[in-house]
C-alpha positions as CSV (number, residue, x, y, z in Angstrom):
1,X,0.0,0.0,0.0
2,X,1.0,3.4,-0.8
3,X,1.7,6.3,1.7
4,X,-1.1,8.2,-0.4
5,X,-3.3,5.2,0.0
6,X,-2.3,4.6,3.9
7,X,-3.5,8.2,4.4
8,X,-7.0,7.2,2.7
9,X,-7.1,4.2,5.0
10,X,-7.1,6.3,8.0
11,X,-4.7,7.4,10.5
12,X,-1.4,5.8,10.8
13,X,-0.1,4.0,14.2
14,X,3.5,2.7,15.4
15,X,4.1,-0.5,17.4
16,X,4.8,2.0,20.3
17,X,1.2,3.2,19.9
18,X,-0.4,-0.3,19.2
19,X,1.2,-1.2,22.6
20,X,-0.5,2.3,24.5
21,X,-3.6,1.1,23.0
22,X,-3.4,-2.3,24.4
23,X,-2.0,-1.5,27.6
24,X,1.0,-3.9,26.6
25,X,4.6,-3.4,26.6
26,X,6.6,-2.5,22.8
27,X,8.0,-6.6,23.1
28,X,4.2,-8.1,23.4
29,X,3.6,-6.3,20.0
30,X,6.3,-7.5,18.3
31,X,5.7,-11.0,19.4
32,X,2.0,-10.7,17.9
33,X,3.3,-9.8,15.0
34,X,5.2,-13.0,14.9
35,X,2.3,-15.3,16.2
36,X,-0.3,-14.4,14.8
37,X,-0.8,-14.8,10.9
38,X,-3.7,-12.2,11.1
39,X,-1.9,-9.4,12.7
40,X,-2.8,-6.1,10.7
41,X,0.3,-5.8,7.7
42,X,2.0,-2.4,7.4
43,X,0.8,0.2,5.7
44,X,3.6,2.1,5.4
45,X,6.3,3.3,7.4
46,X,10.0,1.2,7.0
47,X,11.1,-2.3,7.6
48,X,12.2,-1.4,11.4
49,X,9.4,1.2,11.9
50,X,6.7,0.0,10.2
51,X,2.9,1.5,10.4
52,X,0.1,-0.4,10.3
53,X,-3.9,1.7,10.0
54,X,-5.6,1.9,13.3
55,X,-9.1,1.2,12.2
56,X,-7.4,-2.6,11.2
57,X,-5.6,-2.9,13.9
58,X,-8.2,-1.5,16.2
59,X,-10.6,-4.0,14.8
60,X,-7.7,-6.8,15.0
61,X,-7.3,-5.5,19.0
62,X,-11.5,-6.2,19.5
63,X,-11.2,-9.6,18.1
64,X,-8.8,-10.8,19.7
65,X,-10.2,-9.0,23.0
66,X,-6.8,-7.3,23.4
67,X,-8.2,-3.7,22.9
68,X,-9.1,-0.9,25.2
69,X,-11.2,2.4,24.4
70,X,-9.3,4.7,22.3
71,X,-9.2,7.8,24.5
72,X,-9.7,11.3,22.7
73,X,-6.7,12.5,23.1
74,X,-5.4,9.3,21.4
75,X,-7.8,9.8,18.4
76,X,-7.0,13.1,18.3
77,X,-3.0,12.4,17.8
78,X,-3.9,10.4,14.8
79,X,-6.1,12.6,12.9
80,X,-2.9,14.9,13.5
81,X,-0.3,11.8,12.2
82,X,-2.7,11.6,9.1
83,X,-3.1,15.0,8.3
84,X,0.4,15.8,9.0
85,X,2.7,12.9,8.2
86,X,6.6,14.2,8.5
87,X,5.8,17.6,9.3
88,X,3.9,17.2,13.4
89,X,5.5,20.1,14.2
90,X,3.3,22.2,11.9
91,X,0.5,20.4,13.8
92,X,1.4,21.1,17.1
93,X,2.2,24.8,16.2
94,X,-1.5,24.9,14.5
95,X,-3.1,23.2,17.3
96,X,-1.3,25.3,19.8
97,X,-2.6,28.4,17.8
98,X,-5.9,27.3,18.0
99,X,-5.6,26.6,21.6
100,X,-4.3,30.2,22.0
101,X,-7.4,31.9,20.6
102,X,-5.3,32.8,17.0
103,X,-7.5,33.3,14.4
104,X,-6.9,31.2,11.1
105,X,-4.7,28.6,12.7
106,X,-5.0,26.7,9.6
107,X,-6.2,23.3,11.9
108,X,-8.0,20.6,9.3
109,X,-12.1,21.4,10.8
110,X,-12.4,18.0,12.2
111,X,-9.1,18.2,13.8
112,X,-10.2,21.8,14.9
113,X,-13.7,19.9,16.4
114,X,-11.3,17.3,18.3
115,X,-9.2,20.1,19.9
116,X,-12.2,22.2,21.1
117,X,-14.0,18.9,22.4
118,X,-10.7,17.8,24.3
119,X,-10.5,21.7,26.1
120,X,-14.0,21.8,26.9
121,X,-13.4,18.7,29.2
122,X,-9.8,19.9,30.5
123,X,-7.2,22.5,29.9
124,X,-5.3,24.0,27.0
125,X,-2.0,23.9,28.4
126,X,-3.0,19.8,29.9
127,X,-3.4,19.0,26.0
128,X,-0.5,20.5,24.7
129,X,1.9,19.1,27.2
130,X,0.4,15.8,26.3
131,X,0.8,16.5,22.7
132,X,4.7,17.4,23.5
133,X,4.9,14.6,25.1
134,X,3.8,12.4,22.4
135,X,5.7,13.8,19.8
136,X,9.1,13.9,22.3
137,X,8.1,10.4,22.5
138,X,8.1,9.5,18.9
139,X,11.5,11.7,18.2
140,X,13.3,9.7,20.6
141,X,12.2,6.2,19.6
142,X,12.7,7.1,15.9
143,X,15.9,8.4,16.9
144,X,15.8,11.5,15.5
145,X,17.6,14.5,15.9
146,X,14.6,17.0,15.6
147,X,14.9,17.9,19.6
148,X,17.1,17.5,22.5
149,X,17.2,14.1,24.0
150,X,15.1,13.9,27.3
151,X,18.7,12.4,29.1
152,X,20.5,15.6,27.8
153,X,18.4,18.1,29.1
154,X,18.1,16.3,32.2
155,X,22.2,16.4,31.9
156,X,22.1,19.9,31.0
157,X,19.9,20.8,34.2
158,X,21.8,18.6,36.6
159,X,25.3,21.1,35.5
160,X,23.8,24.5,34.9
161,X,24.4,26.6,37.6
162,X,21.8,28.1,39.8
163,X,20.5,31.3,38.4
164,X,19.6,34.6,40.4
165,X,16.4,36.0,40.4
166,X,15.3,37.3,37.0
167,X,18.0,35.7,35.2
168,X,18.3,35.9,31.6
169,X,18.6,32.9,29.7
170,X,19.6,32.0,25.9
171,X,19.5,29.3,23.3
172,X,20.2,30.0,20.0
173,X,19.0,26.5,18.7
174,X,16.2,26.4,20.9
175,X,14.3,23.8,18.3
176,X,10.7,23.6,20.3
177,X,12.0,24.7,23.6
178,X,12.4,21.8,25.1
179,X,15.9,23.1,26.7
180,X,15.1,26.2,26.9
181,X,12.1,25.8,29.1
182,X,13.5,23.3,31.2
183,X,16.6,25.1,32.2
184,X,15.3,28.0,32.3
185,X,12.0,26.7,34.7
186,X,11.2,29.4,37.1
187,X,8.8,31.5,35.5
188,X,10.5,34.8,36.9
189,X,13.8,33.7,34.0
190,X,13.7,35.8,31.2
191,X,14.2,33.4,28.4
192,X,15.0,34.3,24.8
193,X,15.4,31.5,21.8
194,X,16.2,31.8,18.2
195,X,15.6,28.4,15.9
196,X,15.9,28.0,12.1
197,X,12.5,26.1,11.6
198,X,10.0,28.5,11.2
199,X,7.2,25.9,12.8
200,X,9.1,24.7,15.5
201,X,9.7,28.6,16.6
202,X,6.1,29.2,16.3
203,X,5.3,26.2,18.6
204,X,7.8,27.0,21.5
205,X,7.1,30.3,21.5
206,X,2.8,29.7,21.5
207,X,3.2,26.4,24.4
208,X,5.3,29.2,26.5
209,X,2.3,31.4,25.7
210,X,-0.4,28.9,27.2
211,X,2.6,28.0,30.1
212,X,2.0,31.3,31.6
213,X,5.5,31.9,30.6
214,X,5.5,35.8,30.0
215,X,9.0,36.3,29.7
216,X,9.6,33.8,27.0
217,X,10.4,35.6,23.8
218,X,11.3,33.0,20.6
219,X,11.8,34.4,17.2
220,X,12.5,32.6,13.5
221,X,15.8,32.4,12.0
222,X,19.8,31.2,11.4
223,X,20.9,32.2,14.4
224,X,25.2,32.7,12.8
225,X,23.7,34.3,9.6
226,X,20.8,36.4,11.0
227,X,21.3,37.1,14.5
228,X,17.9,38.1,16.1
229,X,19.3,39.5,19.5
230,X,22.7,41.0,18.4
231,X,22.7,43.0,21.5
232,X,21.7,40.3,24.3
233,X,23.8,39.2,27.3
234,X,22.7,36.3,29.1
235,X,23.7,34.9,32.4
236,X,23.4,31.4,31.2
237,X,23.4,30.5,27.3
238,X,22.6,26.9,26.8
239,X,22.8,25.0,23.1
240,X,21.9,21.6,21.8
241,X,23.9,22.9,18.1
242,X,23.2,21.2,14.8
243,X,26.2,18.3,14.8
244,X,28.2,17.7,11.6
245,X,26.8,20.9,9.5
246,X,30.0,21.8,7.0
247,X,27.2,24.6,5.0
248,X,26.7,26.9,8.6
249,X,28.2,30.2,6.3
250,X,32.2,30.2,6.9
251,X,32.5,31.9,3.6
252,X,30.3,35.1,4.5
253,X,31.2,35.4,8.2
254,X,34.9,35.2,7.8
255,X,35.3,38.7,9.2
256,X,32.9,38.5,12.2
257,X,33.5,40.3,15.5
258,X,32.0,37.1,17.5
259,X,35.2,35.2,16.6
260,X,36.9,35.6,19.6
261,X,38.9,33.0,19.8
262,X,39.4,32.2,16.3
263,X,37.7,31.7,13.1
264,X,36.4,28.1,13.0
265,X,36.9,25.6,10.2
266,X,34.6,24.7,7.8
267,X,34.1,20.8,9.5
268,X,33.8,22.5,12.8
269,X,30.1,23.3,12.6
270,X,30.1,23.0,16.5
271,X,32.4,25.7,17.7
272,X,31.1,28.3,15.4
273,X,27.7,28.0,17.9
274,X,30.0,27.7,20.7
275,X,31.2,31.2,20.0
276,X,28.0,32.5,18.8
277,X,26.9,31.3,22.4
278,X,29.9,33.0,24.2
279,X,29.5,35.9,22.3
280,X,25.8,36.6,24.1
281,X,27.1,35.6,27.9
282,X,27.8,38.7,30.2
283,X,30.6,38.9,32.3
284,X,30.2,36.5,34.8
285,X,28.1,34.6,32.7
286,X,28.2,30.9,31.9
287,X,27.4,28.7,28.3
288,X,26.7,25.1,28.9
289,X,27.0,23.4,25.1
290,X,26.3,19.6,24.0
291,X,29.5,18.7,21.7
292,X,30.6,16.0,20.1
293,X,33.4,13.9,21.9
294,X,35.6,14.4,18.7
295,X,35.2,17.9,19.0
296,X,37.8,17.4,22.5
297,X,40.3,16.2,20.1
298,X,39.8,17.2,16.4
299,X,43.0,19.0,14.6
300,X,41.0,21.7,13.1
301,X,39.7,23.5,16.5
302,X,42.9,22.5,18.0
303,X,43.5,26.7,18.2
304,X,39.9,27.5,19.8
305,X,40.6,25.0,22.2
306,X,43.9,26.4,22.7
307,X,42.6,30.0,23.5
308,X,39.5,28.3,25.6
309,X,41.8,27.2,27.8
310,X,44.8,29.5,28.1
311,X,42.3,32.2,28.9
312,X,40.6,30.2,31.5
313,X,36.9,30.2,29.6
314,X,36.9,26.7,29.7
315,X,35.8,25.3,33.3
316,X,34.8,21.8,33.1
317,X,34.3,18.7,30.2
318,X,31.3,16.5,31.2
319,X,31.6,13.1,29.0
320,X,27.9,12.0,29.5
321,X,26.9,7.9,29.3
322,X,26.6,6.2,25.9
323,X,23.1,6.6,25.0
324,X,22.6,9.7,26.4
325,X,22.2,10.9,22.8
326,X,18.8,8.7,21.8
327,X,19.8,9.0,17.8
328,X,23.2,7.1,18.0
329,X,25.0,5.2,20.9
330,X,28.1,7.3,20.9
331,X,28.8,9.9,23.9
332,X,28.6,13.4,24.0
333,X,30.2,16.1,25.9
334,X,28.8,18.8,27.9
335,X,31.4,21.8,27.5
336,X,30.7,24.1,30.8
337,X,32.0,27.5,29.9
338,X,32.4,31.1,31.9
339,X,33.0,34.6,30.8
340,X,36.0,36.6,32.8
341,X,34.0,39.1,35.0
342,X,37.3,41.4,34.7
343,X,38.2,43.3,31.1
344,X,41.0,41.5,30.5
345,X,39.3,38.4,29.1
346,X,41.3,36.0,30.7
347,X,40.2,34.1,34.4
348,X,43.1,33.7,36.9
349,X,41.8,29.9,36.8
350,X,44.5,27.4,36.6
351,X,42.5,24.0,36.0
352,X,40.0,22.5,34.1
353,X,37.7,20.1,35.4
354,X,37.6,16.6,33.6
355,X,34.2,14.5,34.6
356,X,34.2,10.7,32.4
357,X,30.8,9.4,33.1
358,X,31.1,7.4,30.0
359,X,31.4,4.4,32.2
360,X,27.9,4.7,34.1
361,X,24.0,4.0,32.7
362,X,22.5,6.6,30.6
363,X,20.0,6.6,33.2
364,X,22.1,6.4,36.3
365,X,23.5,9.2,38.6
366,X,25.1,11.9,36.9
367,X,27.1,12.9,40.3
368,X,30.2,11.8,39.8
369,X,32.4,9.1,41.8
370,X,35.8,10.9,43.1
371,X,37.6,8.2,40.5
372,X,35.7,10.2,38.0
373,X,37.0,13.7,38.4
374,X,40.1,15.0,37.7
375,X,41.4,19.1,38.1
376,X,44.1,19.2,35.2
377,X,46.5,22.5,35.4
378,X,46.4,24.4,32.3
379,X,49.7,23.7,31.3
380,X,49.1,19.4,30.9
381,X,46.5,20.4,28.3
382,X,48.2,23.1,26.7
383,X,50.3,20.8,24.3
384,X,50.2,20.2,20.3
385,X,47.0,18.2,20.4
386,X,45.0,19.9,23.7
387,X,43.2,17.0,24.1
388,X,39.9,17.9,25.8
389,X,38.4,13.9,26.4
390,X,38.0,13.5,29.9
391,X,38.9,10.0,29.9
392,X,42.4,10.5,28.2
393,X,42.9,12.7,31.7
394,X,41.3,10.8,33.9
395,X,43.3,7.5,33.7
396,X,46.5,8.8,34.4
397,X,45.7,10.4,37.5
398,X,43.3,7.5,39.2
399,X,46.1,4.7,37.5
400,X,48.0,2.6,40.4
401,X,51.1,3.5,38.8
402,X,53.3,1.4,41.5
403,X,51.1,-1.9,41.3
404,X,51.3,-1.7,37.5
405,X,55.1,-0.8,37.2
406,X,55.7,-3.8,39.7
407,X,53.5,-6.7,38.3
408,X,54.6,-5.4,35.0
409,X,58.3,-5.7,35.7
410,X,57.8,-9.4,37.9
411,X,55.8,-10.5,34.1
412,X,59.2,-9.5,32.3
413,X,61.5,-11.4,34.7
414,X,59.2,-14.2,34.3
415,X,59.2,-14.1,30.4
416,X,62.9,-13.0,30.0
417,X,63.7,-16.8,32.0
418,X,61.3,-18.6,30.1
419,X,62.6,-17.8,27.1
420,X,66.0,-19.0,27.4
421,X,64.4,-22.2,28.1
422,X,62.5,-22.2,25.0
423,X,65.8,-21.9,23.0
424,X,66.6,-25.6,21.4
425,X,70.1,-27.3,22.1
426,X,71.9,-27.2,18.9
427,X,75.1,-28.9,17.7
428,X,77.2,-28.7,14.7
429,X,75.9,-30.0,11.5
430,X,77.1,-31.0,8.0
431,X,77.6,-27.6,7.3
432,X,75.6,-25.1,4.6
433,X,74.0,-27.1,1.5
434,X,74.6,-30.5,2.9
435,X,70.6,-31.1,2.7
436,X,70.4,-29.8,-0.5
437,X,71.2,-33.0,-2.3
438,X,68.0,-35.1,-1.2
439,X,64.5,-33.0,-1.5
440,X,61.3,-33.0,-3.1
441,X,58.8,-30.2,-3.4
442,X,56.1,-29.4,-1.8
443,X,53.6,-29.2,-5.0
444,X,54.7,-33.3,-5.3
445,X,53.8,-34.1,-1.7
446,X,50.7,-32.0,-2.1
447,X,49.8,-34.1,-5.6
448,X,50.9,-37.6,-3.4
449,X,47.7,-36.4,-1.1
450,X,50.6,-36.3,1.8
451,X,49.7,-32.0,2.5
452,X,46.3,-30.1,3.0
453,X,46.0,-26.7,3.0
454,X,42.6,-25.9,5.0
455,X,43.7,-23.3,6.7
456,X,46.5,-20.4,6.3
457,X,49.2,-22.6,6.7
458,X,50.4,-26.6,4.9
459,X,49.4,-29.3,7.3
460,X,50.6,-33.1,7.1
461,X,47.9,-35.2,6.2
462,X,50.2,-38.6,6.7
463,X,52.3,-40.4,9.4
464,X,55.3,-40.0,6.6
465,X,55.6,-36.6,7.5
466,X,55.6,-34.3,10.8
467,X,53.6,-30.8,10.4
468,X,56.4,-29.0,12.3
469,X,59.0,-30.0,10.3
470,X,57.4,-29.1,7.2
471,X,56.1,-25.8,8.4
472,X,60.1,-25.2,9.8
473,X,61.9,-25.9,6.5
474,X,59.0,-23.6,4.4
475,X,60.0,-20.8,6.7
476,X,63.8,-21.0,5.9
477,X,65.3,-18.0,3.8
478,X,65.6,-20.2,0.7
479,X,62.2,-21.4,0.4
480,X,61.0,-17.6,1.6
481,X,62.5,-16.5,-1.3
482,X,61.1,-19.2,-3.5
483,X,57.4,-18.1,-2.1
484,X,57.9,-14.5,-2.4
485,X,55.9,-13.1,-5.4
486,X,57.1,-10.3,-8.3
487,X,55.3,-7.8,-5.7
488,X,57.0,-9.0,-3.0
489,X,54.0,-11.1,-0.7
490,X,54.6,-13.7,0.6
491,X,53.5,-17.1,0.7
492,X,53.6,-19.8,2.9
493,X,52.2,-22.4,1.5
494,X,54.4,-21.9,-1.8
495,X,54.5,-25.1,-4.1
496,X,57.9,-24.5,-5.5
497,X,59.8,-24.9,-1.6
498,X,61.7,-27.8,-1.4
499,X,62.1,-30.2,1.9
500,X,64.8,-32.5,2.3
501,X,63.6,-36.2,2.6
502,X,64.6,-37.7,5.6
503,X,63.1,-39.9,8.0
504,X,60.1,-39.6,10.5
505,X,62.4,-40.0,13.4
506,X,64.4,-37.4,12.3
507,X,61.7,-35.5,11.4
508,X,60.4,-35.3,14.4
509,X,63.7,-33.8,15.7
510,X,64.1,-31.1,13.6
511,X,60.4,-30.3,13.9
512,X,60.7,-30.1,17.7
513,X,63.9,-27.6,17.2
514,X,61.3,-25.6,14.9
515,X,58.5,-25.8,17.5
516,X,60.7,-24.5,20.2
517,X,62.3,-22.0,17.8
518,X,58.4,-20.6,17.2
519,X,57.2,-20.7,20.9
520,X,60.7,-18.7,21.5
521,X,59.6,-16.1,18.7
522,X,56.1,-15.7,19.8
523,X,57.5,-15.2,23.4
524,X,59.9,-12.5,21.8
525,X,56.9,-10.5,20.4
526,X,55.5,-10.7,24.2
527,X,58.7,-9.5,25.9
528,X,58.4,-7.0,23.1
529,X,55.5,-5.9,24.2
530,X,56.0,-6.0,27.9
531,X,58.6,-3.9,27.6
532,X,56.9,-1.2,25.9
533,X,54.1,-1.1,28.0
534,X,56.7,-1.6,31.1
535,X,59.0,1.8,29.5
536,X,55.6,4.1,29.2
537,X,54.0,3.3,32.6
538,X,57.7,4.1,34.2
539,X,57.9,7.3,31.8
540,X,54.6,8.7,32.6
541,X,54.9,7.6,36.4
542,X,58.0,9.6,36.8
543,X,57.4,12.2,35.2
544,X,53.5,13.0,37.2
545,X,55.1,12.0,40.2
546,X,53.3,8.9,40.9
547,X,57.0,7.3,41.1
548,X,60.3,8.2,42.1
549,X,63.6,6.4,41.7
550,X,64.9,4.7,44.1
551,X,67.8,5.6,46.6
């Protein structure tokens, strides 16, 4: 069935909604859809969110005595989905217009004769909360990045600081509001938003309206291109910015005053708003921005970050859970920022706080353990990278420097003694070439059915002839070099080596030289490796202070 013929159907519903109607969980859904050969098919939608027409699945629900009564509010949600598809937002501006008294909201009339039923039996700003709610709801189980996660403004609220009485607050991405009025909740704030969506604007700034939220103030616009409150200075700026936007107008704001710290790159989307954001905080003031972790690290804002920290603007990186972000499983920073109250521009602060809570539940506590915090001077971060990830800070200073040094250093001992034991005893021979005379090749003991080659390397497929002694005499330099290609790779299992024939006796000695001779090479690559790891954790030990040399 086609979307157009979906919409002719009837409203739409997700699985998420089947389950509301049912009173089940998401996972009961999904199992009827698997059970039962009947279940309603979609009607449109996409193999992992699939929609399926609620008069079907309604009538489905009654047969099978699963369903409830379809409250109003419910119906009224999908007359909206039908009407409106893609574009809610428009909806929920045009129902929050008519809720607001607006002439020509532009509601659909039976959508309009839903909304006025549902407010004479309850409240205007009851339904529209309830309409938020749905649609946050939908955004965050679709996964889409149309408004701030519910975990990040609940991040966002758990860091800002507390705000004096008629604060002002700012968010130049304000989307629907969602951070804005939840930061910002004490009805005293003065709260001023700018977003790029036209509809989205017009919905923040009419729910505010039927809030009671007087001092709310949202406008339509691109906040870098078309600043609507050049002249504002907030106490707290807070921004949710578009993530990985190249096209945010380098070209035509090359020259502007609001790059105080630098002019960002074209890839770094992120710290143009984090200027922007800076650029509106008084004295005093704070910004609290959601980055992306590879922001912390990224050579191109490698000089912003430079100038954020030498002139103490930075205060603290907050690496929130995985998850926290509802559209993708990687973490996100929070970037907690403060204007110098003095002209100079530049705070006598001398650390920056490093919080890693990628470690707890995206749900869990956001106060963080002691093992979790870290004050790093200035100076540790001010180096060619100024690596901003809290975690890359964090592990050297909660590391047990002494226990690792000394169990690494006992493992070394260990191996160093082991591997003289591994070496084979070996005597004079016949001298060089005096196997050459008696040999066959490989390719003939592979045609005599006496060598397989199932895996990456020859194995002996007879009691005629040991595996490690073949394997030994192909890894000699004159069979490497008849196994090494025109480009130079390598092979193996190369038919044209040559082994000397000898018997299985002696075989077997020469193949447990060569398995000796392995075991000693693979315990080689793990000295190797101990000792690397052994020479860093002394290096960076000494030189933090977590150890000292001995008297």
């Amino acid at each position: 069935m086609t979307d157009n013929a979906a919409s002719s159907a009837g409203p739409l519903v997700t699985g998420s909604e089947i389950a509301r109607l049912a009173g089940v969980t998401r996972a009961a859904v999904s199992n009827w859809r698997r059970r039962y050969d009947d279940f309603p098919a979609p009607a449109a939608g996409a193999a992992n969110s699939p929609l399926y027409v609620l008069a079907e699945v309604q009538e489905w629900l009654d047969k099978q005595r699963k369903g409830q009564e379809v409250s109003p509010e419910v119906e009224l949600w999908q007359a909206m989905r039908a009407a409106y598809g893609e574009q809610m937002i428009a909806g929920l501006a045009a129902v929050a217009a008519e809720l607001a008294g607006e002439p020509g909201a532009g509601l659909p009339d039976d959508i309009a004769a839903r909304v006025r039923e549902l407010t004479r039996a309850g409240r205007p700003v009851d339904l529209v909360n309830g309409l938020t709610e749905r649609f946050l709801d939908s955004a965050r189980r679709a996964g889409s990045d149309q408004v701030t996660p519910e975990r990040v403004v609940r991040a966002v609220r758990h860091f800002a600081p507390e705000l004096p009485a008629g604060a002002t607050v700012f968010d130049p991405a304000c989307g629907i509001g969602v951070l804005l009025l939840s930061v910002a909740a004490d009805t005293g704030t003065r709260c001023r938003g700018q977003e790029t969506d036209a509809d989205s604007a017009r919905f923040a700034q009419l729910r505010a309206d039927l809030l009671g939220r007087s001092g709310v103030r949202v406008v339509a616009g691109d906040s870098l291109r078309a600043d609507a409150w050049p002249d504002l200075k907030a106490d707290l700026v807070v921004c949710d910015p578009p993530a990985g936007v190249t096209e945010w107008g380098r070209e035509e704001l090359l020259l502007d005053s609001r790059w105080e710290l630098g002019v960002p790159s074209k890839a770094e989307g992120e710290l143009a708003w984090l200027q922007h954001a800076y650029a509106h905080t008084e004295p005093g003031g704070q910004v609290l921005m959601v980055m992306p972790a590879s922001a912390a690290y990224r050579k191109a804002g490698r000089r912003i970050r430079s100038e954020l920290v030498r002139r103490g603007i930075l205060r603290q990186v907050v690496a929130l859970p995985p998850g926290t972000a509802t559209s993708h499983a990687l973490p996100v920073h929070l970037w907690c920022l403060r204007r110098p109250a003095n002209a100079t521009g530049v705070d006598t602060n001398h650390t920056v706080r490093m919080v890693d809570l990628t470690g707890n539940a995206p749900e869990g506590s956001l106060e963080p353990r002691p093992d979790q915090v870290a004050d790093v001077p200035l100076i540790e971060l001010l180096d060619d990278v100024v690596d901003l990830t809290p975690g890359s800070h964090l592990r050297s200073r909660h590391r047990d420097y002494p226990g690792e040094y000394a169990a690494l250093r006992a493992e070394l001992e260990e191996q160093v003694r082991r591997l003289a034991a591994l070496l084979p005893e070996l005597a004079a021979g016949g001298g060089p070439g005096s196997l050459d005379a008696a040999t066959t090749s490989v390719a003939d003991l592979a045609r005599a059915g006496l060598v397989a080659y199932e895996g990456p390397e020859p194995v002996s497929t007879s009691d005629q002839l040991d595996t490690d002694y073949l394997r030994g005499f192909l890894r000699s330099s004159a069979n490497a070099r008849r196994s090494t290609s025109v480009s130079g790779t390598y092979r193996l299992d190369g038919r044209g080596s040559r082994i000397p024939r000898m018997g299985i006796a002696d075989q077997r000695r020469y193949g447990s030289a060569f398995r000796a001779l392995t075991a000693f090479e693979e315990g080689m690559r793990k000295a190797d490796e101990l000792s690397r790891r052994l020479a860093e954790i002394a290096r960076d030990g000494l030189a933090t202070g977590a150890l000292e040399p001995r008297e």
